[in-house]
N, C-alpha and C positions, 0 to 999 in steps of 0.2 A: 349691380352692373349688368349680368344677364337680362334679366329682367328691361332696362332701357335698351338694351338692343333689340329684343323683339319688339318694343314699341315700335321702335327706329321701322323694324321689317315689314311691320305693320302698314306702317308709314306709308313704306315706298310701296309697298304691292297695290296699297289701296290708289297710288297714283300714279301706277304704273297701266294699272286697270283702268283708271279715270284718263290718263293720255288716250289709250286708243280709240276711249269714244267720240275724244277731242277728234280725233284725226280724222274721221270720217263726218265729224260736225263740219270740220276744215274744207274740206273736198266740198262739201254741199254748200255753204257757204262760200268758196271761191269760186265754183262755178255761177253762182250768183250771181257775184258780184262783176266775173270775167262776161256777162252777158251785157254787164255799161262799158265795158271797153276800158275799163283804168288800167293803169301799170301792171302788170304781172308781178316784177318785182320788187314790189314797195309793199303790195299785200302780203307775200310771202315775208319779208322782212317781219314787217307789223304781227302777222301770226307768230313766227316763230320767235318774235322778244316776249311775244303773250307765252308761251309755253316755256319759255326758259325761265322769266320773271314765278312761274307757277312753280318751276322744277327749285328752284332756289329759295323759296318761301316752304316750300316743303321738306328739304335740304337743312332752312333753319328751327323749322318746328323740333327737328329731330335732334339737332343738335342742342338744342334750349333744354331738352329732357334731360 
């Protein structure tokens, strides 16, 4: 049982560490994309279901263990 939990911590740190590089992928990529003029808030939308959809696929790796 110990043992699956540190997988589990393993898990999260390693995606915890992998979010924030996201997030500054995110930033450079929105202002990309804020240079065509689209919606502000549809892209923020669309990133953040991309990062939730990642947090909850990571959420069930750890629970499949």
């Amino acid at each position: 049982m110990f043992h699956v939990n540190m997988e589990c911590l393993k898990q999260r740190k390693r995606f915890s560490k992998k979010n924030s590089n996201n997030h500054l992928l995110f930033f450079v990529i929105l202002s990309l994309f804020s240079s065509r003029c689209q919606p502000f808030f549809s892209k923020v939308r669309y990133f953040y279901k991309l990062f939730h959809n990642e947090k909850k696929r990571a959420t069930k790796i750890c629970n499949a263990r």
